[in-house]
N, C-alpha and C positions, 0 to 999 in steps of 0.2 A: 392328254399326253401321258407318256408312263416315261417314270425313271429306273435305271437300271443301274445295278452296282455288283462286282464282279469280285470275288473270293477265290485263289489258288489253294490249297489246303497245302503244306507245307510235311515235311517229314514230323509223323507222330509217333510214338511210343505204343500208342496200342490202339484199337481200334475204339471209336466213340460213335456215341448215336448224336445225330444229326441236333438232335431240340436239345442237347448238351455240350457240343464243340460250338455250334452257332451262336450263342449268347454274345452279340457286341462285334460279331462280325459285321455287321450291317450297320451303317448308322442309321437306317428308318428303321429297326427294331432291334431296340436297344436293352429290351427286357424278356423275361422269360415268356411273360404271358404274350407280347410282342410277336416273336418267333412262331409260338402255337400256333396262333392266328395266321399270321403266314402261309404256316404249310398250311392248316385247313382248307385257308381260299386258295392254294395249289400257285402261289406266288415265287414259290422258288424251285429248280430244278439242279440236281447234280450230272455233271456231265450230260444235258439234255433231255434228262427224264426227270419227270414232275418228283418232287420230294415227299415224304410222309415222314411222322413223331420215328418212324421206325427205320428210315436210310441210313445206313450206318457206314461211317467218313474211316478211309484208314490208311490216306493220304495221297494225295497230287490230284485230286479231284479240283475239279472245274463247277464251283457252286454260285450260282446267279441270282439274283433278285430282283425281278421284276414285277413293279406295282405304281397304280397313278399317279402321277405327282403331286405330291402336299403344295397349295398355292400358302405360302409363307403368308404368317399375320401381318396385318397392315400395322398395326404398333407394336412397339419394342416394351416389354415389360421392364421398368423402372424399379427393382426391388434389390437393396443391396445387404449384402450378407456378409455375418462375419467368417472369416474364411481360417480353421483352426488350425491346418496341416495344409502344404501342397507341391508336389514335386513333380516332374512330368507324368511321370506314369496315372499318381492317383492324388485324391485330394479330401478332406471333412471339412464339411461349414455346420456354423450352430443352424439349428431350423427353430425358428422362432415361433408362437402357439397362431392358431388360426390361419393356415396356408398348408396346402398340401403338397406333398413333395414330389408327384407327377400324377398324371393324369388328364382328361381333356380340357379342363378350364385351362381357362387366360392365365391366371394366379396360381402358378406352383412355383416349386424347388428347381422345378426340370427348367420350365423357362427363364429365370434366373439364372444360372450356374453362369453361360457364358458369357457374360457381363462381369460376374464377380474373379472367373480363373484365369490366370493365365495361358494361352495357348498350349498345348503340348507340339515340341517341334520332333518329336520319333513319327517315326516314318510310318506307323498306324494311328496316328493320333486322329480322333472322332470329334463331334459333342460330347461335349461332360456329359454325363446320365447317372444315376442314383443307384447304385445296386441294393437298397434294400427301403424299407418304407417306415416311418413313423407314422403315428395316429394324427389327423387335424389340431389335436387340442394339446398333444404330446410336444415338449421342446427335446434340442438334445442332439446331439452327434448325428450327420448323417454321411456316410461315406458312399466316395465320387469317383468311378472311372474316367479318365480324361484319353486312355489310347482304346483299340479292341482287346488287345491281348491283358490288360489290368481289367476289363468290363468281365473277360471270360474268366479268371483266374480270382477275382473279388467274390464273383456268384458262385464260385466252387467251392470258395475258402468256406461263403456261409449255410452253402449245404452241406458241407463234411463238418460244420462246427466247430474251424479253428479259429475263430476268433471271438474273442471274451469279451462278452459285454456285461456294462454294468449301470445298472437303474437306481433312480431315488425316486421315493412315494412318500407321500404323508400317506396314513392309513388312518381309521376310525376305528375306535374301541380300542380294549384294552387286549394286548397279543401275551403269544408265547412269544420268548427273547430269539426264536429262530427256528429253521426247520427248512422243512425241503416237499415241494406242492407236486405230485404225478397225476391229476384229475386228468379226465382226455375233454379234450376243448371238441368240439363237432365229429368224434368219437374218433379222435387220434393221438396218440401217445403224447405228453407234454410235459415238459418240468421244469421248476423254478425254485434254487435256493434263494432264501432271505434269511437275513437277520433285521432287529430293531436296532437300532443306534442312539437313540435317544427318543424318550416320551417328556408328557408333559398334559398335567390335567387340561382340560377344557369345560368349560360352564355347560356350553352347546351339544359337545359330540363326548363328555365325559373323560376319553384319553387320546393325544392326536399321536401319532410315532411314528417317526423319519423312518424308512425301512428302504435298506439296500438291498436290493437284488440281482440275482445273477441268472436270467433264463437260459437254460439248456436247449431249448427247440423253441421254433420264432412262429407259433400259431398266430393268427388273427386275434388281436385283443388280450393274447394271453395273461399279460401282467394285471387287466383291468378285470380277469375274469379270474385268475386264481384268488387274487386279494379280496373280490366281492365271494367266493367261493367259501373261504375262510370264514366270513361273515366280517369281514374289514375293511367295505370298499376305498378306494382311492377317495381323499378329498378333492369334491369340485366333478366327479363325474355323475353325471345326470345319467346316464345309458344303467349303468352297473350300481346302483344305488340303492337304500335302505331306506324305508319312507321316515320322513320328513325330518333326513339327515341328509339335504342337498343342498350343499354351499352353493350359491350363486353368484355370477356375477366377478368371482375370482379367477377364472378356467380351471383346468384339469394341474393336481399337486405330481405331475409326472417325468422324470427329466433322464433323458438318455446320457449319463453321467461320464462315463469311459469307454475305449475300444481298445482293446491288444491284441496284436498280432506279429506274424512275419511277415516283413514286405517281401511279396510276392517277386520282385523282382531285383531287391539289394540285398534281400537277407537279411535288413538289420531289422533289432526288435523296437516295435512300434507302439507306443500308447497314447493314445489322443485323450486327453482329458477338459472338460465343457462345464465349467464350473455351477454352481447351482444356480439359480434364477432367485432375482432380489426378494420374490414372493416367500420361498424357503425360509429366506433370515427371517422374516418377521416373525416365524412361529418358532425356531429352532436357531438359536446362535451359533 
């Protein structure tokens, strides 16, 4: 069987390419890499003619999606979340360490969300969906489109980079009190201010230091590769690690701390703040 779901393109401002207006148009592809896929397997057509990354929307188009139909899980995942912010439009829950925040397993973020949110009742309103990704082992803010028009206007906020994020790390060794990281991660431009906020000897790893950071561009692993970069990896990461300076056993000292921005659709100014994880206090008061 295939299901089908059926987009008007609406009066736009200016002309967009299709793999950039479609984000959250669809509820079976709710993400970017989503979409790609999509057009590749030739799943969606405008006005009749099959779609490419390159169709480009510039309004009252007639955009379709047709693809098989997903046989829904036979169990309902039982995972409840704390839910930090949430208004129709969009929403942050804390993501707690060991669970991913989408993806094909059973156990994510994604399949959670609609148990934890409330409905959105605007007249686009979807499945909640994630617009961006923390690590497995990462806790920490993660923000939630709950309409289309929040899912598309979320994923543009965090490619144009207006919205401020901010990280806490325990780090290993002894640092400079701050500075600012432009290494290229898989040879792409990246950067990360940090400061230290407080140290404190250790027997073990000699100095531990709370270190708040504010990345500029959202590579793969960035925060865990700048800081091992530096030569000060993250306490509790195994991947990015100094031999046999690998806490075990505790997870990953990593915590997606704050989020600011403009809501997208009230204009007011927004900061969601996810306080630190009890693990923190023990090393640092």
């Amino acid at each position: 069987m295939e299901a089908t779901e059926t987009h008007t393109v609406p009066d736009i401002t200016k002309p967009q390419r299709l793999q950039e207006y479609g984000l959250g148009i669809f509820e079976a592809i709710p993400t970017k890499s989503a979409l790609k896929k999509a057009l590749k397997k030739k799943h969606i057509t405008v006005n009749g003619t099959i779609a490419t990354t390159a169709t480009m929307i510039t309004g009252g188009e007639r955009i379709v999606l047709t693809v098989p139909e997903k046989i829904p899980p036979k169990r309902q995942l039982i995972f409840p979340l704390k839910v930090l912010f949430e208004d129709e439009h969009l929403a942050a829950i804390h993501k707690p360490a060991g669970i991913e925040v989408s993806g094909n397993k059973f156990k994510t973020i994604a399949y959670a969300l609609p148990q934890n949110l409330q409905p959105s009742k605007l007249s686009d309103a979807t499945t909640p969906q994630p617009v961006h990704r923390l690590d497995y082992a990462t806790t920490g803010i993660v923000l939630v489109g709950k309409t289309s028009g929040s899912i598309r206007a979320l994923n543009k906020m965090f490619k144009d980079k207006t919205i401020a994020k901010t990280y806490y790390a325990i780090a290993i060794g002894k640092m400079e009190q701050g500075g600012t990281i432009t290494s290229k991660i898989d040879g792409k431009p990246s950067e990360t201010a940090y400061q230290v906020m407080e140290s404190v000897p250790s027997e073990r790893f000699s100095t531990l230091n709370l270190v708040q950071l504010h990345p500029k561009t959202g590579r793969r692993h960035q925060l865990r590769k700048h800081l091992f970069g530096l030569g000060h990896p993250i306490l509790g990461d195994k991947e990015y690690a100094l031999e046999n300076l690998i806490l075990k056993g505790k997870g990953l000292y990593l915590h997606a701390y704050a989020l600011e921005f403009e809501h997208p659709f009230t204009h007011r100014s927004i900061k969601i703040i996810d306080d630190l994880p009890e693990k923190f206090g023990k090393i640092f008061s």
